[in-house]
VEXMI-329596 format. One line per 2 residues: number of its first residue (from 1); their letters; for each residue x, y, z of C-alpha. Coordinates in Angstrom, 2 decimals, decimal comma, padded with zeros to 5 digits, m for minus. Example, Ala and Ser with C-alpha at 12.3 -4.5 7.8 and 13.67 -1.06 7.14 Angstrom:
BEGIN
1> AS> 012,30/m004,50/007,80 | 013,67/m001,06/007,14
REM end
This chain:
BEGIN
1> XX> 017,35/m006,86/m028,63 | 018,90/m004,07/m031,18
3> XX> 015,57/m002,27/m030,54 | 016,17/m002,52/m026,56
5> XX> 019,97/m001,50/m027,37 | 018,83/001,36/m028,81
7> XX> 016,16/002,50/m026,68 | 018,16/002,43/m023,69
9> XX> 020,71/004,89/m025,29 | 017,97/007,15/m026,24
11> XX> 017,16/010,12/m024,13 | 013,88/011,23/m025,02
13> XX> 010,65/009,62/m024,00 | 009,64/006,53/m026,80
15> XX> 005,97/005,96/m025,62 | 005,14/006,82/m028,81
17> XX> 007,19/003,41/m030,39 | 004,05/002,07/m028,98
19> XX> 002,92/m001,99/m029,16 | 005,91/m003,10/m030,92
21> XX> 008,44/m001,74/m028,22 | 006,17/m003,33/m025,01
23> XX> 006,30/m006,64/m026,79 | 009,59/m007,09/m027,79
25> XX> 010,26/m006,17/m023,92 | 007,24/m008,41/m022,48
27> XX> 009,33/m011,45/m024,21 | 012,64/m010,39/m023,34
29> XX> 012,04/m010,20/m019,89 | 009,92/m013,28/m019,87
31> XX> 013,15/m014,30/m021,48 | 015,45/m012,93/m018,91
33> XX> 013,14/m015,34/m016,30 | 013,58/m018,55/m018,25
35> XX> 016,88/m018,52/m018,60 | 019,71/m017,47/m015,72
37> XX> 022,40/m016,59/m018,39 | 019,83/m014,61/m020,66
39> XX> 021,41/m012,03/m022,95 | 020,22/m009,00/m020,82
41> XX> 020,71/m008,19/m016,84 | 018,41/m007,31/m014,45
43> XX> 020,92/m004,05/m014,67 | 019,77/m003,45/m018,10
45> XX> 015,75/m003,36/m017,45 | 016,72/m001,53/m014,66
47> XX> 018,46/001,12/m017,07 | 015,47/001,20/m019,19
49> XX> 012,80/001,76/m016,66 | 014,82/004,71/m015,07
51> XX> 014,99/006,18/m018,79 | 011,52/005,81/m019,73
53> XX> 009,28/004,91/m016,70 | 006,28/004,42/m018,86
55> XX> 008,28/000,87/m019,98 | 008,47/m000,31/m016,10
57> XX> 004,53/000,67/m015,31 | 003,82/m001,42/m018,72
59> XX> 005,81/m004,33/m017,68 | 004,70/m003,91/m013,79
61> XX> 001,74/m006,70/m013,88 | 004,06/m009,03/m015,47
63> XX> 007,13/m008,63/m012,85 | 005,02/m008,27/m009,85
65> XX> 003,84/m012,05/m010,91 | 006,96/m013,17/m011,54
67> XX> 007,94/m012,06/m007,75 | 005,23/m014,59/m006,67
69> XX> 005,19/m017,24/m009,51 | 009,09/m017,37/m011,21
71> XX> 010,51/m020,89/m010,78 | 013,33/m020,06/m008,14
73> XX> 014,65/m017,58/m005,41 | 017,04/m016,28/m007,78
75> XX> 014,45/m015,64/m010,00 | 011,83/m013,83/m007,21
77> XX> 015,01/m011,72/m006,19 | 015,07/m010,14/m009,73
79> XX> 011,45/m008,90/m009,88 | 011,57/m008,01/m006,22
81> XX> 014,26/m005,98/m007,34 | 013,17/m004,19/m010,32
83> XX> 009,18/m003,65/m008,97 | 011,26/m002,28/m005,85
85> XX> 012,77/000,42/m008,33 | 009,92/000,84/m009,85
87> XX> 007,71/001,62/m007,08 | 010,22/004,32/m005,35
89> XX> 010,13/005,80/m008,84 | 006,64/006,42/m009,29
91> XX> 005,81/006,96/m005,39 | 006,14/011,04/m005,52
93> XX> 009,44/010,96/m004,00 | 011,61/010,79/m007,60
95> XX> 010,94/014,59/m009,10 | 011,61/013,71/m012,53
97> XX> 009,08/010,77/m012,76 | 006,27/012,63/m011,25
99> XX> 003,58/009,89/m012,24 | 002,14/009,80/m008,68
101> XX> m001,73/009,79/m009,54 | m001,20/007,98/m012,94
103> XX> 000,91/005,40/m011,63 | m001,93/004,74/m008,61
105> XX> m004,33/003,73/m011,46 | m001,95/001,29/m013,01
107> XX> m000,91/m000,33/m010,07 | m004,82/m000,87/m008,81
109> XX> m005,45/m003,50/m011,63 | m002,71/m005,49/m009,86
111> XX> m003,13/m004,82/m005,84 | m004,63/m008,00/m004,91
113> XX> m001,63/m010,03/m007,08 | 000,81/m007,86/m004,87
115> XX> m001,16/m008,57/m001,79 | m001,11/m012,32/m001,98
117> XX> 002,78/m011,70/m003,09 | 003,41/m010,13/m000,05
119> XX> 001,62/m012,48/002,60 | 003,40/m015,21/000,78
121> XX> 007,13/m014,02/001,17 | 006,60/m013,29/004,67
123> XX> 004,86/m015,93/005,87 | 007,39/m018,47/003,57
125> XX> 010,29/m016,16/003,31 | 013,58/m017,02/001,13
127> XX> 016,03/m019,41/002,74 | 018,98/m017,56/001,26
129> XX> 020,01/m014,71/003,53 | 020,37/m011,87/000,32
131> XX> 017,56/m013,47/m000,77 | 015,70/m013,10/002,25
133> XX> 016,89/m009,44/002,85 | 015,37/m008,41/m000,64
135> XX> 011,97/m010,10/m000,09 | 011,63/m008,06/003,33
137> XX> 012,89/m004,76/002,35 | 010,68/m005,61/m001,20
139> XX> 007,82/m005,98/001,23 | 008,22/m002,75/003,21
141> XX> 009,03/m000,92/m000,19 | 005,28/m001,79/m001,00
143> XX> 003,56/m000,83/002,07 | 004,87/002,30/001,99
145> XX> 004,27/002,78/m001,81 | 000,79/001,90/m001,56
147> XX> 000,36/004,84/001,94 | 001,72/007,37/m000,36
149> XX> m000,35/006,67/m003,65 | m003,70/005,65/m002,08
151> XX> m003,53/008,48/001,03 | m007,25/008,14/001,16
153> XX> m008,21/004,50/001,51 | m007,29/002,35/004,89
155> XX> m004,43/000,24/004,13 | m006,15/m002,99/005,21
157> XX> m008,23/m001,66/002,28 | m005,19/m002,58/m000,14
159> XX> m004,15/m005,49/002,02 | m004,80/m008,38/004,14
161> XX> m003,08/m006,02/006,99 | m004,31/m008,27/009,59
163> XX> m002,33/m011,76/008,21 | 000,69/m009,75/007,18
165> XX> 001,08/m008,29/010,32 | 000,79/m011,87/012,22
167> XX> 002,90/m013,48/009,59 | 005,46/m010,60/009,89
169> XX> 005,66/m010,91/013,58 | 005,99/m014,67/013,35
171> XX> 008,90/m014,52/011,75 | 012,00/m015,73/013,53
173> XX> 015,06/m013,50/013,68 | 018,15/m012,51/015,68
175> XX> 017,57/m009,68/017,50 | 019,67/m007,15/016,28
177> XX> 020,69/m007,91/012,82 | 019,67/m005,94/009,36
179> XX> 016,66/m008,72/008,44 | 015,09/m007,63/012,07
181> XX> 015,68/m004,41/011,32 | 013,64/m004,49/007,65
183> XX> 011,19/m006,32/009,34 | 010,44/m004,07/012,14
185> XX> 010,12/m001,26/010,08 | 007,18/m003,15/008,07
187> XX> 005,59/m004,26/011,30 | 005,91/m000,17/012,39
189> XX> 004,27/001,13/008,85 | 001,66/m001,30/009,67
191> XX> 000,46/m000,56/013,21 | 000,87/003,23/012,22
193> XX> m001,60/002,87/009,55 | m003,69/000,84/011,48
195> XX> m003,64/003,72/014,54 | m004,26/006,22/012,38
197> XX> m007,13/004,66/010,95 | m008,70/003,82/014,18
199> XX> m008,11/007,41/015,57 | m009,15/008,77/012,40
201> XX> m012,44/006,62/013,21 | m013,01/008,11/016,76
203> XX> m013,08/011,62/015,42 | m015,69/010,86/012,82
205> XX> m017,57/009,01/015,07 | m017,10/012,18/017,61
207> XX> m017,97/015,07/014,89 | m020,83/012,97/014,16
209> XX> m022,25/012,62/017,94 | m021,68/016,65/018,04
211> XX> m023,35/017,26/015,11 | m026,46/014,79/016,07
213> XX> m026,69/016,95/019,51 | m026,55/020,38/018,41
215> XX> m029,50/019,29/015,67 | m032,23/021,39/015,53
217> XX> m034,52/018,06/016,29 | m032,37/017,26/019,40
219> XX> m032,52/020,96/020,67 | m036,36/020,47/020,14
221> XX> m036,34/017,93/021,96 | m034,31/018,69/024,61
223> XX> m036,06/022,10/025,71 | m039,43/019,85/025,54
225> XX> m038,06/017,45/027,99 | m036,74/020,37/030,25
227> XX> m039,79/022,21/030,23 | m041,86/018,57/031,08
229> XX> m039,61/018,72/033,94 | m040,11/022,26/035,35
231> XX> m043,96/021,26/034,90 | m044,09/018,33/037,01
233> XX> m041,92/019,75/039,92 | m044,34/022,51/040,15
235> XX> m047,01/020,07/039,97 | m045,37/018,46/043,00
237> XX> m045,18/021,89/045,18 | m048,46/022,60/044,59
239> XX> m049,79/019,46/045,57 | m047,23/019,92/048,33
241> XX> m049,07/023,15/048,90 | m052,39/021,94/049,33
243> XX> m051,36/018,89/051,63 | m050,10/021,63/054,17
245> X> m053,61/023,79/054,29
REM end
């Protein structure tokens, strides 16, 4: 804990503390899951990643289970909360983390963990309203981490897109209040991804049909079966022809 204590007042990057540092943190936080009254917050890890994000990518395999896997709602909530911060800080948008490629590299190890995570907590969701509210906006959070980090691969690539948006839209609500709200915007990241994938689609397919026409073998051909044509309709007039005399 002194070590933690320390590090979090530091301001320069401790990466180089190495082994000793991620395991004293692994066990604190597996710690901070066993025990409701543990001797360090969620606030504090939170600290500590924004001070040295290398510390929350280490710990991210272990907290994104622990948002599946940790033995109550209370429990999920806090690693729903501190992979939330975690992913807006390594998505591009935070300047001074500016781990965007490297962080897609650690997360992939993990993506089908955070997929089964995701289809889980909206298809059972939290009874507990705050509880509930984290685990949606924890699930939009993701979908848009994993469209900014992975811009080249179909998001049903990274997810089961199909049950989470089924599960998403099953999901009983009043109309107008903040959970809809959360929710809708997941179900809207979704379908965008999924229209721009399909459109994306119909232009390849498209620039492939042009380029398959305008082939040198297709022009070939093409002239060939115009000039078969031109020979049988003169054929036909001077057969035409002869008929007449």
């Amino acid at each position: 804990m002194w070590v933690l204590k320390v590090l979090q007042g530091s301001t320069t990057d401790a990466e180089d503390s190495g082994a000793d540092v991620l395991q004293i943190l692994a066990m604190s936080l597996e710690d901070s899951f066993v025990q409701k009254k543990s001797r360090l917050s969620v606030a504090f890890f939170r600290n500590i990643f924004q001070q040295h994000p290398w510390l929350g990518r280490a710990m991210l395999g272990q907290l994104i289970d622990k948002c599946g896997n940790a033995r109550s709602e209370f429990f999920k909530r806090e690693a729903m909360q501190m992979v939330t911060e975690i992913l807006r800080r390594n998505m591009g948008k935070d300047k001074k983390a500016g781990h965007g490629p490297i962080f897609a590299d650690v997360l992939q190890p993990f993506l089908p963990t955070l997929s089964g995570v995701l289809l889980s907590l909206v298809q059972k969701p939290p009874v507990k309203k705050e509880y509930k509210s984290e685990a949606f906006k924890f699930c939009y959070t993701s979908i848009e981490a994993l469209r900014t980090l992975y811009p080249s691969k179909p998001l049903s690539a990274l997810l089961d897109t199909e049950a989470l948006l089924v599960s998403l839209k099953d999901i009983k609500l009043p109309p107008m209040g903040k959970l809809q709200h959360s929710v809708t915007r997941s179900v809207s990241l979704i379908e965008k991804e999924m229209e721009r994938v399909s459109m994306t689609g119909k232009k390849a397919s498209k620039t492939a049909s042009k380029k398959e026409n305008s082939s040198p073998i297709n022009r070939d051909s093409t002239l060939a079966g115009m000039k078969q044509v031109k020979k049988i309709k003169r054929r036909g007039r001077i057969q035409g022809a002869s008929i007449g005399a």
